[in-house]
C-alpha positions as CSV (number, residue, x, y, z in Angstrom):
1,X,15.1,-0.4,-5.5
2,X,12.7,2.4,-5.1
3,X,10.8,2.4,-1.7
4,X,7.1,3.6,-1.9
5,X,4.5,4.8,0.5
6,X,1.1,4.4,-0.4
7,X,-1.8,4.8,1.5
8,X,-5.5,5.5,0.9
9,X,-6.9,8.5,2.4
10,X,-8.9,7.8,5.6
11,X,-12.2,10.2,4.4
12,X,-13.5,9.3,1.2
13,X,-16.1,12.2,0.1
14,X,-19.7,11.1,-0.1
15,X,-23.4,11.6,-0.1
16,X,-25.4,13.1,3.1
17,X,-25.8,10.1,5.5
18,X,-29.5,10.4,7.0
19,X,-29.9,7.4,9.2
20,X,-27.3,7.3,12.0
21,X,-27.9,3.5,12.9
22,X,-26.7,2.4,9.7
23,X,-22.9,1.8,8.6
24,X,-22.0,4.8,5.6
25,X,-21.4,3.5,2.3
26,X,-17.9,4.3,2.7
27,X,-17.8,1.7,6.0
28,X,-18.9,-0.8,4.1
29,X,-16.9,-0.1,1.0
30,X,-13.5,0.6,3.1
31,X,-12.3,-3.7,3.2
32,X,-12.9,-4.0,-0.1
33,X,-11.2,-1.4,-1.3
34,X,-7.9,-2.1,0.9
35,X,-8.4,-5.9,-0.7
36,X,-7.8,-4.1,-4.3
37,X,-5.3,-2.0,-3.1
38,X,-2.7,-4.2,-4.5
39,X,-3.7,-2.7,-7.7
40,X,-3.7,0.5,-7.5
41,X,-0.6,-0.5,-6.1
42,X,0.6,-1.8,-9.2
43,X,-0.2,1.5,-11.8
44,X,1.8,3.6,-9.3
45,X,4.9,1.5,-9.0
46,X,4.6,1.1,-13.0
47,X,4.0,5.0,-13.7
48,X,7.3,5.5,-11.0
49,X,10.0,3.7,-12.3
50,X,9.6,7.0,-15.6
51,X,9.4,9.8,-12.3
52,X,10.8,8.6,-9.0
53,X,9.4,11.9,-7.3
54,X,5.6,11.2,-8.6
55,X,3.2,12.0,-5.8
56,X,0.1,13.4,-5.5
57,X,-3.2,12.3,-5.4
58,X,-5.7,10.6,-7.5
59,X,-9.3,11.1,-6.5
60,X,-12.1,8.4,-8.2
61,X,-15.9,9.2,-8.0
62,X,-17.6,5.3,-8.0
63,X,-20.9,4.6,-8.6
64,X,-21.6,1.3,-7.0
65,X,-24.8,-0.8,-8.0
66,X,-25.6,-4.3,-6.9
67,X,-22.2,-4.7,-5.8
68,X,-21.1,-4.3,-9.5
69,X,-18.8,-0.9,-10.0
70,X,-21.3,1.0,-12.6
71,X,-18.9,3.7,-13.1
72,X,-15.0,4.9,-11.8
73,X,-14.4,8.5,-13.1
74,X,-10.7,10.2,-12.0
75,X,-12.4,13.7,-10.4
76,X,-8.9,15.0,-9.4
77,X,-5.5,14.2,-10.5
78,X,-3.0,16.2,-8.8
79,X,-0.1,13.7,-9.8
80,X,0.6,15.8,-13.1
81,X,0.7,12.3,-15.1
82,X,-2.5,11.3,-16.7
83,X,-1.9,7.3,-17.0
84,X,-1.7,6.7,-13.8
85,X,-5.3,8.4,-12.9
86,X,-6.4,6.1,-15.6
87,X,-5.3,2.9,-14.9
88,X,-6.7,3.2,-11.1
89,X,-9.9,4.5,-12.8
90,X,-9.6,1.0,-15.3
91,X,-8.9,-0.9,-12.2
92,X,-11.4,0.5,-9.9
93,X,-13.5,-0.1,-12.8
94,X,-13.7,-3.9,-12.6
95,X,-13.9,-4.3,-8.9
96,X,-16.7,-6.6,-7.4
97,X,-18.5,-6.2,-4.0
98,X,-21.0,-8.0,-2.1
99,X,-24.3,-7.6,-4.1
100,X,-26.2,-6.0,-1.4
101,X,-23.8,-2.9,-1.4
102,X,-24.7,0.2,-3.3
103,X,-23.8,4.0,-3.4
104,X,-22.0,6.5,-4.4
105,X,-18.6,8.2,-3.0
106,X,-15.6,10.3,-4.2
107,X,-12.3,8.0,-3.5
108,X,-9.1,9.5,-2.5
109,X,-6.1,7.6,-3.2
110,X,-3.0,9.8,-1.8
111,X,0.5,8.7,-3.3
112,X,4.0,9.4,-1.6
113,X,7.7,8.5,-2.5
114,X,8.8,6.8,0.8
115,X,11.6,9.1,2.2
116,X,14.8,7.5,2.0
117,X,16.3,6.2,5.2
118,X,19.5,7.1,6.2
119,X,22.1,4.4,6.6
120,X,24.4,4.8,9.8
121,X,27.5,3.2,9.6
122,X,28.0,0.4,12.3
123,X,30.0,-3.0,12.4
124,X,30.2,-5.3,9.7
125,X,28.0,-9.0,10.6
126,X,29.3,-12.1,11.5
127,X,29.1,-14.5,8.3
128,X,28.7,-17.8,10.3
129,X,29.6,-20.5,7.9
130,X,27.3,-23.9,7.7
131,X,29.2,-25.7,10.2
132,X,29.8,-22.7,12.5
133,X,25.9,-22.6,12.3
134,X,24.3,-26.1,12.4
135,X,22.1,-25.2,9.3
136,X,22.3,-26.2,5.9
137,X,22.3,-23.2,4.4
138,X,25.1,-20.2,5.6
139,X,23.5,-17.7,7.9
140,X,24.3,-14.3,8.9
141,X,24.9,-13.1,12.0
142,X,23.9,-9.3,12.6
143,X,25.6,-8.7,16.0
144,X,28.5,-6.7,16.3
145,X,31.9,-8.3,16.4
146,X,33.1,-10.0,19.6
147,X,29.0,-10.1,20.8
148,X,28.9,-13.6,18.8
149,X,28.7,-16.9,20.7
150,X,28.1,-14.9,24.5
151,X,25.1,-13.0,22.7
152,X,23.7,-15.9,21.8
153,X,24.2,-18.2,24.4
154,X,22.2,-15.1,26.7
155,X,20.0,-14.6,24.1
156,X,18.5,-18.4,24.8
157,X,17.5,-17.9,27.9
């Protein structure tokens, strides 16, 4: 199983913002877009499984009209692989907001392979079986050996 970090870049690039009192367009865009992220998401874990080391980052200019997305053009790829910039720009593409929002922002969308963590060796678990339990099903036990039944009789209070 290949772990993944993927996260969208806190300072999307956009127009001069005149009037202080008012929320940017990238304010009011930023909940939606982490509502999509699920699909964006999806074209890296699909692009990864051919390059386990793909990183980069994938930057999307989106013109936003009436809460419809009137355009999603890939401005910067630095991935080195050309379908995944497309298939976020295809999936940015169809994304619906609130009609009242409207603007225009370059998107960052920064990818990472999630360093592997290092497994320390330690005692093997306790396999309790379903009577040793009380549950239906068999559990496991993660304490060390000999911290069973003491560790969870303290444990309860």
């Amino acid at each position: 199983m290949i772990a993944l970090l993927f996260f969208l870049a806190s300072a999307p690039q956009e127009r001069p913002h005149t009037d202080p009192g008012e929320p940017t367009f990238k304010t009011q865009l930023e909940p939606y877009v982490q509502e999509y992220a699920g699909q964006v998401k999806y074209c890296y874990e699909t692009q990864i499984k051919s390059d386990e080391a793909l990183h980069g980052r994938v930057e999307i200019a989106m013109v936003v009209g009436e809460g419809r997305m009137q355009s999603a053009t890939i401005v910067l790829n630095t991935t080195g692989d050309a379908a995944l910039g497309e298939c976020i720009a295809k999936k940015v593409g169809t994304w619906r907001f609130p009609q009242e929002l409207s603007g225009e922002t370059v998107y960052p969308f920064v990818f990472e392979p999630a360093e592997q963590i290092e497994a320390k060796p330690g005692p093997e678990p306790i396999c309790l079986s379903e009577q040793q339990s009380g549950l239906r099903t068999p559990t496991v036990d993660c304490r060390p050996a000999g911290q069973g039944e003491r560790a969870a009789e303290g444990s309860e209070n």
